[in-house]
LUMTIFI-330864 format. One record per residue (C-alpha): residue in one letter; y, z, x; residue number from 0. Coordinates in Angstrom, 3 decimals. Layout:
BEGIN
+------+----------+----------+----------+-----+
| type |        y |        z |        x | seq |
+------+----------+----------+----------+-----+
|    A |        Y |        Z |        X | NUM |
...
+------+----------+----------+----------+-----+
//
This chain:
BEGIN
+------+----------+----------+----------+-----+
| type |        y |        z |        x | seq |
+------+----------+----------+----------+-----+
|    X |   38.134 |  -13.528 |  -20.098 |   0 |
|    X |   35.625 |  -11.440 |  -18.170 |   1 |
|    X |   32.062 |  -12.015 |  -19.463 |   2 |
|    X |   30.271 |   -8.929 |  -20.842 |   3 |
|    X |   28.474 |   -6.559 |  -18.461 |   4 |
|    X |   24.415 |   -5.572 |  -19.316 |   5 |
|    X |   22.453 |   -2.503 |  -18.239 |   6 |
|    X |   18.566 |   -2.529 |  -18.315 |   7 |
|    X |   17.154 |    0.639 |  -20.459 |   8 |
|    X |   13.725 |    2.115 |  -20.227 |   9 |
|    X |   12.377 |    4.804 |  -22.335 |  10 |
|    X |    8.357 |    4.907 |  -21.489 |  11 |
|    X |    7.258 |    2.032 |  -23.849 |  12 |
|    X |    4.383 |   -0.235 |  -23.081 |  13 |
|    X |    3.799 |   -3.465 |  -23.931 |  14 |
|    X |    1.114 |   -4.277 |  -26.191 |  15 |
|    X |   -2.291 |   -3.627 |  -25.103 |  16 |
|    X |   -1.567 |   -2.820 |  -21.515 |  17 |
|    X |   -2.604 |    0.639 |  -19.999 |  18 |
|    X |   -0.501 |    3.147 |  -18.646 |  19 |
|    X |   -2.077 |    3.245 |  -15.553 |  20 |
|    X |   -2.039 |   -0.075 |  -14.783 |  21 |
|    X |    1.854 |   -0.294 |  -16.313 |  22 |
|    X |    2.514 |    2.122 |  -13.410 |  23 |
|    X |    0.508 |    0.331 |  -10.772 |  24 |
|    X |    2.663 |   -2.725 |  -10.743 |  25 |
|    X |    5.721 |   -0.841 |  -12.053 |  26 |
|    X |    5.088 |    0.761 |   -8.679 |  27 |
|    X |    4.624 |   -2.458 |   -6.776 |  28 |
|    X |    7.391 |   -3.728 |   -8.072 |  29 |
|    X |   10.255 |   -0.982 |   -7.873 |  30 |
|    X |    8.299 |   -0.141 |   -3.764 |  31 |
|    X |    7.790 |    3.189 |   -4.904 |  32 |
|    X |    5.195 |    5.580 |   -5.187 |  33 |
|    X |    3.558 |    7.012 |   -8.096 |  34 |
|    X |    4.996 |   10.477 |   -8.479 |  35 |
|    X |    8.196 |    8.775 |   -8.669 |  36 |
|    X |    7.321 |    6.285 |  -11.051 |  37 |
|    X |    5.955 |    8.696 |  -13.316 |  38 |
|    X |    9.585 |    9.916 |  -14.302 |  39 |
|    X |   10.026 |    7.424 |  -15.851 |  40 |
|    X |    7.675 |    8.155 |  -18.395 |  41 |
|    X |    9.670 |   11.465 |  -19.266 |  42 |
|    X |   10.467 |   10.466 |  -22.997 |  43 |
|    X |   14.453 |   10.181 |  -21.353 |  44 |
|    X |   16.267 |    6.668 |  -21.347 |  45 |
|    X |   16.967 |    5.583 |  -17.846 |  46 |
|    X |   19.410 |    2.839 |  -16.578 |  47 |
|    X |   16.992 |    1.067 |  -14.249 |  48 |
|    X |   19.606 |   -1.537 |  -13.416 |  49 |
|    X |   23.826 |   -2.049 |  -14.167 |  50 |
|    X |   26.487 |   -4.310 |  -14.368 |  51 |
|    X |   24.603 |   -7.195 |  -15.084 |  52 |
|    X |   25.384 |  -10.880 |  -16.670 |  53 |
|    X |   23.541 |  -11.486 |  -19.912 |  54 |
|    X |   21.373 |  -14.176 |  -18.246 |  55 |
|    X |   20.718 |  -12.028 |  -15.345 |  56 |
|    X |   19.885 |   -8.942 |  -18.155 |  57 |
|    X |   17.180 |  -11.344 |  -19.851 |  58 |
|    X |   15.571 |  -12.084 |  -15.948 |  59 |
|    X |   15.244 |   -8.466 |  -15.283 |  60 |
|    X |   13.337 |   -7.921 |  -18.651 |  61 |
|    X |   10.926 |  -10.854 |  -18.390 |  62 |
|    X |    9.700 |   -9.782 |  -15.347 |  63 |
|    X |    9.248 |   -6.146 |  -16.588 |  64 |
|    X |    7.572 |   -7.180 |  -19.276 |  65 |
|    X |    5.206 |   -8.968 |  -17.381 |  66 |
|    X |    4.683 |   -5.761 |  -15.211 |  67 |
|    X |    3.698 |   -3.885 |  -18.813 |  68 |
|    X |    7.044 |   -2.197 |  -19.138 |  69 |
|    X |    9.046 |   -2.844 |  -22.689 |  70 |
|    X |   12.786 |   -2.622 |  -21.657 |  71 |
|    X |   16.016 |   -3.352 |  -23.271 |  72 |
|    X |   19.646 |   -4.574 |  -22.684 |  73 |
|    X |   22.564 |   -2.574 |  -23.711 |  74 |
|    X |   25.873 |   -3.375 |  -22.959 |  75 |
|    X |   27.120 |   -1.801 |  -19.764 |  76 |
|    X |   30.787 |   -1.153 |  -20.977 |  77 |
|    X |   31.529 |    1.619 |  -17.755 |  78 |
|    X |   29.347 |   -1.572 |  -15.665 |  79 |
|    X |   29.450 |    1.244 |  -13.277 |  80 |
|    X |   27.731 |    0.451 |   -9.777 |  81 |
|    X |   26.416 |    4.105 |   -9.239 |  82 |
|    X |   22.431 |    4.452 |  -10.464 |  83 |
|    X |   22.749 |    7.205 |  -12.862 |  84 |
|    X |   21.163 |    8.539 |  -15.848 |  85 |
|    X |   22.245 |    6.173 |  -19.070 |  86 |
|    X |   24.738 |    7.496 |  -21.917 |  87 |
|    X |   22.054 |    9.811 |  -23.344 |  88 |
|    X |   22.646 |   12.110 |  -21.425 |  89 |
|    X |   26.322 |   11.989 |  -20.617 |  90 |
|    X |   27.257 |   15.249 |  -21.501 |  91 |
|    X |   24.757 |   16.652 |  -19.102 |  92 |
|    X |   25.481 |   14.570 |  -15.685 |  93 |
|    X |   29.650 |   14.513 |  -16.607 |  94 |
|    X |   29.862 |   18.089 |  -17.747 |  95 |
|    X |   32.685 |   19.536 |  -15.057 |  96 |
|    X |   29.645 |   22.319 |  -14.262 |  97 |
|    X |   27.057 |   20.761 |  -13.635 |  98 |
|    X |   25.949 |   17.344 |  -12.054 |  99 |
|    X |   22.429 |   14.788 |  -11.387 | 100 |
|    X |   21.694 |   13.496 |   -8.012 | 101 |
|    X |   21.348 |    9.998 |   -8.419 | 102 |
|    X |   18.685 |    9.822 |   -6.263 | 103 |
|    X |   16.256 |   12.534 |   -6.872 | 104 |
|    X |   17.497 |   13.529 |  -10.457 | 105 |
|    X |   17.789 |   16.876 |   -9.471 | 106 |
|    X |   20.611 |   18.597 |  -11.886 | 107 |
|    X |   22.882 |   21.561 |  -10.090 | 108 |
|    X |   26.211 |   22.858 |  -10.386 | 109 |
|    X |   28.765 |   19.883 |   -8.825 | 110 |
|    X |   28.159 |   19.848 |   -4.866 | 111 |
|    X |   28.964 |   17.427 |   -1.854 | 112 |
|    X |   24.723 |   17.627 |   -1.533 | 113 |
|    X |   21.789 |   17.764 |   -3.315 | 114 |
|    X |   20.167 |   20.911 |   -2.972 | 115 |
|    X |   16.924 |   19.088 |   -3.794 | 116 |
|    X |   16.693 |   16.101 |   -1.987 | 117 |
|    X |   19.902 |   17.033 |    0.504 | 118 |
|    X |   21.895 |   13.966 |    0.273 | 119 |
|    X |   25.567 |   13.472 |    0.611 | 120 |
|    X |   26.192 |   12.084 |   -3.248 | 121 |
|    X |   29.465 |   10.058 |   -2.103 | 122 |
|    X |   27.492 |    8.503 |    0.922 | 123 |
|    X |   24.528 |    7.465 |   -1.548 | 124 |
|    X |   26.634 |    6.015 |   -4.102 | 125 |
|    X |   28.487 |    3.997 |   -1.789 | 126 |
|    X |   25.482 |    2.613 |    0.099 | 127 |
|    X |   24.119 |    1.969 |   -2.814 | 128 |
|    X |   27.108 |    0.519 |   -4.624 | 129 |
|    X |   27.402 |   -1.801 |   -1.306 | 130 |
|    X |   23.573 |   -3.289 |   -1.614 | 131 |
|    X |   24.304 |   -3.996 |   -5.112 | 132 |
|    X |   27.574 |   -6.495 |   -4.122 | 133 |
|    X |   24.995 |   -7.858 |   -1.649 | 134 |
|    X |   22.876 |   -8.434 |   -4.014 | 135 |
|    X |   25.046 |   -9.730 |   -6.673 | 136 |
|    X |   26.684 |  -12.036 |   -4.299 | 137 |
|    X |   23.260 |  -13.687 |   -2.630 | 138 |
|    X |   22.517 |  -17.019 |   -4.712 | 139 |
|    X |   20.046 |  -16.002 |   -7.477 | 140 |
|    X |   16.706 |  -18.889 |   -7.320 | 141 |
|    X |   14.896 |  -19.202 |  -10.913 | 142 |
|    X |   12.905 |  -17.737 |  -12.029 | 143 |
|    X |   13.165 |  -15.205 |   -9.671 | 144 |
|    X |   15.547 |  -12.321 |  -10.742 | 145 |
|    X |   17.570 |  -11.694 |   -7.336 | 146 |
|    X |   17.621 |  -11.532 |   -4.221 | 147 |
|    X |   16.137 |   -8.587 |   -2.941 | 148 |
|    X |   18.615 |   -5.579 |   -1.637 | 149 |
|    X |   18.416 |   -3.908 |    1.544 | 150 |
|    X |   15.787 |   -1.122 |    1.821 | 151 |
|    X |   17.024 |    1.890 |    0.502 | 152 |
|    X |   15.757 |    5.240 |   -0.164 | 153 |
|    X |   12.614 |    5.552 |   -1.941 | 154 |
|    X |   13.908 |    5.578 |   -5.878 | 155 |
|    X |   12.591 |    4.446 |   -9.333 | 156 |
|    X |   15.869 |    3.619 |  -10.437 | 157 |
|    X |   16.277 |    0.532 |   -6.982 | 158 |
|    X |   16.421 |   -2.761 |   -8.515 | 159 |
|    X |   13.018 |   -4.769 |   -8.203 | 160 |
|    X |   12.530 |   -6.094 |   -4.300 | 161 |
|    X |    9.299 |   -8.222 |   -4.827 | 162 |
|    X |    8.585 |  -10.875 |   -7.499 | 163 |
|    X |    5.462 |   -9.053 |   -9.009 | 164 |
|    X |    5.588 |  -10.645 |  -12.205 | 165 |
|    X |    2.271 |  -12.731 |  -11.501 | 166 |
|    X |   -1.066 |  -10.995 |  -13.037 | 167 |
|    X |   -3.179 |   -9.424 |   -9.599 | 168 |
|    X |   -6.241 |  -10.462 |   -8.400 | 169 |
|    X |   -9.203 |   -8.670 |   -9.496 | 170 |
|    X |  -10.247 |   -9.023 |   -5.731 | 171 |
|    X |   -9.068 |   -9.086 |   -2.830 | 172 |
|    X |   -9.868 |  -11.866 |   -0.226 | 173 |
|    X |  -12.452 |  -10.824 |    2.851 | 174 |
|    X |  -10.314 |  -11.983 |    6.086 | 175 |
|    X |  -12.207 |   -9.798 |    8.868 | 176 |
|    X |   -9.550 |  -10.536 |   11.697 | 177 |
|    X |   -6.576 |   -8.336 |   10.455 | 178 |
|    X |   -6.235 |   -4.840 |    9.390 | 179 |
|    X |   -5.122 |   -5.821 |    5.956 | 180 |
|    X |   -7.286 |   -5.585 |    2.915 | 181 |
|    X |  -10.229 |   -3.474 |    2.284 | 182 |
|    X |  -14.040 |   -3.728 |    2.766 | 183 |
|    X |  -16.814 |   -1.374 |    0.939 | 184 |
|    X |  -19.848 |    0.526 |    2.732 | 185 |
|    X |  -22.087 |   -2.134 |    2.729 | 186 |
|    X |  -19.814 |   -4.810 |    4.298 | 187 |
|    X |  -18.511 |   -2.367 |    6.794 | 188 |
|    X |  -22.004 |   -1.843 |    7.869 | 189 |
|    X |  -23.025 |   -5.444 |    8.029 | 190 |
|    X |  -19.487 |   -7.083 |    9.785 | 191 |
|    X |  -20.123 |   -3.569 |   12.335 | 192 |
|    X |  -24.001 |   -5.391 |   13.798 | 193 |
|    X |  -23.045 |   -8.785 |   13.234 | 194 |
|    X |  -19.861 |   -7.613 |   15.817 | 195 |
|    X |  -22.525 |   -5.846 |   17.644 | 196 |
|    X |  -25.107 |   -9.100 |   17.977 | 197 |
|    X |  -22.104 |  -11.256 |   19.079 | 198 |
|    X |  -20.816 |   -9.283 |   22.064 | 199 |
|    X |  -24.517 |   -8.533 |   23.191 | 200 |
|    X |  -24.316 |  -12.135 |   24.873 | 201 |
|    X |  -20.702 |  -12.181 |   25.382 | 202 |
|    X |  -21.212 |   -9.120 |   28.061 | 203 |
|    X |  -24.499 |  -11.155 |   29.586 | 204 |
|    X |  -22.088 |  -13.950 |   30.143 | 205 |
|    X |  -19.558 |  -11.793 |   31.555 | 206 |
|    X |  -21.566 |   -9.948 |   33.571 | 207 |
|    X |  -23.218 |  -13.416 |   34.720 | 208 |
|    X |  -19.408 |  -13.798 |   36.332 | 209 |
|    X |  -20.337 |  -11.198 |   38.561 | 210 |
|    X |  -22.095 |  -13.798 |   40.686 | 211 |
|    X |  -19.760 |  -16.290 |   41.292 | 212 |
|    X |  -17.090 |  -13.221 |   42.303 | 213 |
|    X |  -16.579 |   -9.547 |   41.247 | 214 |
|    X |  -13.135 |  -10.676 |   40.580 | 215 |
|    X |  -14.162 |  -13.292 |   37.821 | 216 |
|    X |  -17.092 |  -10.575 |   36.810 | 217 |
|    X |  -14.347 |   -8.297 |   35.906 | 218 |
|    X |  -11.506 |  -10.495 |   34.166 | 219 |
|    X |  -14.405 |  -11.915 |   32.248 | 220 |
|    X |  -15.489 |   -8.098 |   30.927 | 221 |
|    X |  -12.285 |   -6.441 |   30.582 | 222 |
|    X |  -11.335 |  -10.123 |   28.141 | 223 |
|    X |  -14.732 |   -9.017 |   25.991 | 224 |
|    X |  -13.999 |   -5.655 |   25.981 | 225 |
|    X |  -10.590 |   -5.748 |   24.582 | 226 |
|    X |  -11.453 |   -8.169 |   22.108 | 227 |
|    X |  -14.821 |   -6.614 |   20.973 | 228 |
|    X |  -12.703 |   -3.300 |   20.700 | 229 |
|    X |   -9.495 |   -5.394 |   18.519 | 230 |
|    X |  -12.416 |   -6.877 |   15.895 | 231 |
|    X |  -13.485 |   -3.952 |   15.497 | 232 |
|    X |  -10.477 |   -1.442 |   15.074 | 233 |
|    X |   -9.919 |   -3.894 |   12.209 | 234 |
|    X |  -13.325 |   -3.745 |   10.688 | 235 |
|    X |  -13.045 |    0.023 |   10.780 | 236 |
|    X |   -9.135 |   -0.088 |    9.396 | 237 |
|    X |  -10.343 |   -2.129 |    6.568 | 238 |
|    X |  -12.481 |    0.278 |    5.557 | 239 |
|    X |  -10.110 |    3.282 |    5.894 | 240 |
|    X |   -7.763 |    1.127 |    3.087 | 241 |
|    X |  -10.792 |    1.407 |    1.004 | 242 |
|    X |  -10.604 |    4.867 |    0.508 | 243 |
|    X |   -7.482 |    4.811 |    0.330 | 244 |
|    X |   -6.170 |    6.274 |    3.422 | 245 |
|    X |   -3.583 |    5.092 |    6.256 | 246 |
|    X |   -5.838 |    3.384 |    9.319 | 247 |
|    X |   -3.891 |    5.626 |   12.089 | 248 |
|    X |   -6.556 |    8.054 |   11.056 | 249 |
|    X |   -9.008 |    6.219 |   12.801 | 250 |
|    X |   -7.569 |    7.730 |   15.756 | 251 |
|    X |   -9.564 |   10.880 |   14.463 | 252 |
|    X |  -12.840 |    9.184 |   15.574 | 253 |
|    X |  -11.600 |    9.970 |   19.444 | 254 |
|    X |  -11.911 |   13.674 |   18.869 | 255 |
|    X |  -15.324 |   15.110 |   20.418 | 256 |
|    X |  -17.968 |   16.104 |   17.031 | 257 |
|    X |  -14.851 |   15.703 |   14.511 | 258 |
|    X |  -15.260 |   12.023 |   15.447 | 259 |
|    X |  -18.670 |   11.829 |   14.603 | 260 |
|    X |  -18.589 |   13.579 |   11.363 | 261 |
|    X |  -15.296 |   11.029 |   10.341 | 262 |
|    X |  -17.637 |    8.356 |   10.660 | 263 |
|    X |  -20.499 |    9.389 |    9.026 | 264 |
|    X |  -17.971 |   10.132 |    6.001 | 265 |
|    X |  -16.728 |    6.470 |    6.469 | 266 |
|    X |  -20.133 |    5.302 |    6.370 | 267 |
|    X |  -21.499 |    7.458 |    3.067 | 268 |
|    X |  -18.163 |    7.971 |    1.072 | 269 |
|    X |  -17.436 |    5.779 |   -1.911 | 270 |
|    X |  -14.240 |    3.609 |   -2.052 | 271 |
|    X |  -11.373 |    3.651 |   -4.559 | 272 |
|    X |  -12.095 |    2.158 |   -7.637 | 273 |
|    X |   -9.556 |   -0.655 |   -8.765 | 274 |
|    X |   -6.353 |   -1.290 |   -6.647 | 275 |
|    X |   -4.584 |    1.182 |   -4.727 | 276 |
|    X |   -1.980 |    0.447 |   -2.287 | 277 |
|    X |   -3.807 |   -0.900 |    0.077 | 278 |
|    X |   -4.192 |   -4.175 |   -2.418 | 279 |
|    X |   -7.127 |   -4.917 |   -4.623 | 280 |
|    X |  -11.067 |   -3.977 |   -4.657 | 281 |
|    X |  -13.192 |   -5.988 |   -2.017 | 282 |
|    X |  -15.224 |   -8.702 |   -3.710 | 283 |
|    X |  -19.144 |   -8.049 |   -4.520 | 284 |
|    X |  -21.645 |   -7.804 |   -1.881 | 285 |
|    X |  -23.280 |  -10.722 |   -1.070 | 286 |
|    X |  -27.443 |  -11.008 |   -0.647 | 287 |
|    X |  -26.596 |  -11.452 |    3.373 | 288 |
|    X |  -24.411 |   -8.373 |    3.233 | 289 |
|    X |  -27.086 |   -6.204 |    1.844 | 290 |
|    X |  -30.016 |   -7.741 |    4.061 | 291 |
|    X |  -27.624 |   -7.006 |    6.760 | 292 |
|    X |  -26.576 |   -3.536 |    5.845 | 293 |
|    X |  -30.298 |   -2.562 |    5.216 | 294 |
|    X |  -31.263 |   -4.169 |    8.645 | 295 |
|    X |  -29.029 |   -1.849 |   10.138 | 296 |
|    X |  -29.737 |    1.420 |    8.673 | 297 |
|    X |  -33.772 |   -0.144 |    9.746 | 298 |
|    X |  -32.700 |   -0.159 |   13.174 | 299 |
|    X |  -31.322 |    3.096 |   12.991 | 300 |
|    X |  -34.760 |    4.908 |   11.626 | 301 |
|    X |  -36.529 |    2.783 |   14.258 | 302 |
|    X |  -34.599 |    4.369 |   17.028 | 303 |
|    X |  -35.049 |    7.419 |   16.040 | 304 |
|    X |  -38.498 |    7.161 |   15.709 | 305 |
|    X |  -38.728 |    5.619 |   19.171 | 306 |
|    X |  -36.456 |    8.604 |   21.236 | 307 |
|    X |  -38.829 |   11.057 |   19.392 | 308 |
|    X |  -42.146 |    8.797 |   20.362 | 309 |
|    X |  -41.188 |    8.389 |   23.589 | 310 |
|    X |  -40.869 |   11.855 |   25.153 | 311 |
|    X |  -45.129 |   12.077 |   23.497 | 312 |
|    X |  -46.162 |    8.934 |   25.549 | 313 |
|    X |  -44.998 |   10.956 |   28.723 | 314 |
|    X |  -46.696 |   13.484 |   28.318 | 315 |
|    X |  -49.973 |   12.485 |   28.664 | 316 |
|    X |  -49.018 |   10.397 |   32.212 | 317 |
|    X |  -50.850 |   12.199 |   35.070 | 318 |
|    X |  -47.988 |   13.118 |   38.057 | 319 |
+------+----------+----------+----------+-----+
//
């Protein structure tokens, strides 16, 4: 006898006392989507996030949106159709001979071979997508995970989940200064930027100290401390691009003559995002040797300026 099929519904509903902005944080972690998409599914409409399920596998899918802050339900699947669609609510709409939903966009239109929204073949969609979920349904599930993760696919709120993201976040993220992931504040960019700067200061007088056993050894030694004074920091400065939220190919921007300089000063003086964003979560509190750092540094810079314009005033009085 074949066992009963499951679909998992969603209307909008939260779990109790967890925000809606933080429901659609990890909703978005989870589904590998972005936030305008995961915002339809707070329309007020039932949506099928996932089909053709076993019971068991029904209840796995559930627990873990639950955990994300997302109250969902089982129903039973009885077309335990493979296609992502719109759930029996609003039949009449999406099978109506006129008129049709792209599964992938939601866009409704009078029946096409493409979206005129989103411009994808519907049959092609369907059947990749029908194919990912045999793939899926036939890799051996591990408990308490739900499944194995699907191909990537199209961006879509309605994928199954791809990443276990069941387990509470971090309320901060972990400081590793040697990779471009995470994020950094002002402060800490400032003080990892001299304490870079104070290390390669004797790194170059050791490789320029090559220069007298051979020009050959001279130069291996300073193009080696170049390249990896100029990795550390493209990190340190990436870091702190993820804190405001942006990508950290923009630091290519800092290349440009005067636009470069202004891009810095704005990563220097502009505030990070507050809580997570998609870069992971907020950096950790500045510590007292951050600060004493940071303030050192913005001390040097006053100094320096007060030297170039003391300078030119010494000259002056020097008889020629």
């Amino acid at each position: 006898m074949t066992q009963a099929r499951f679909k998992i519904v969603f209307n909008g509903e939260l779990m109790p006392d967890v925000a809606l902005e933080t429901a659609k944080d990890n909703l978005a972690k989870l589904f590998k989507s972005d936030n305008a998409r995961i915002n339809t599914l707070f329309s007020g409409s039932s949506i099928a996030l996932k089909r053709d399920l076993l019971e068991d596998e029904a209840d796995k899918y559930i627990a873990v949106l639950e955990r994300a802050g997302a109250k969902a339900r089982k129903e039973p699947d009885l077309a335990a159709s493979l296609s992502l669609v719109d759930t029996e609510d609003h039949s009449q709409t999406i099978d109506s001979p006129e008129t049709m939903t792209c599964p992938k966009c939601g866009h409704q239109q009078a029946k096409a071979i493409e979206c005129s929204a989103c411009g994808i073949v519907i049959e092609k969609f369907l059947a990749r997508q029908a194919a990912q979920e045999e793939a899926a349904k036939s890799a051996p599930v591990a408990a308490p995970a739900v499944a194995a993760a699907p191909a990537p696919a199209a961006h879509t709120p309605y994928a199954p989940p791809q990443a276990p993201v069941g387990e509470r976040l971090p309320e901060f993220g972990e400081l590793k200064p040697f990779t471009t992931d995470g994020r950094i504040g002002r402060l800490r960019f400032l003080a990892w930027t001299l304490v870079l700067m104070l290390v390669c200061a004797p790194l170059f007088g050791i490789a320029a100290a090559g220069f007298a056993l051979s020009a050959i050894i001279g130069g291996i030694l300073m193009l080696v401390v170049g390249i990896a004074v100029i990795v550390v920091g493209v990190m340190i400065n990436v870091q702190r691009l993820h804190d405001l939220g942006w990508s950290g190919w923009l630091l290519l921007i800092t290349v440009i003559p005067v636009v470069g300089s202004v891009f810095s000063l704005l990563m220097v003086v502009m505030p990070g995002t507050k809580g997570p964003n998609r870069y992971g979560p907020m950096p950790p509190a500045n510590s007292t040797a951050v600060k004493v750092l940071a303030c050192l540094w913005i001390a040097l810079i006053i100094a320096g300026v007060i030297a170039g314009i003391a300078m030119p005033t010494a000259f002056t009085g020097l008889e020629p």
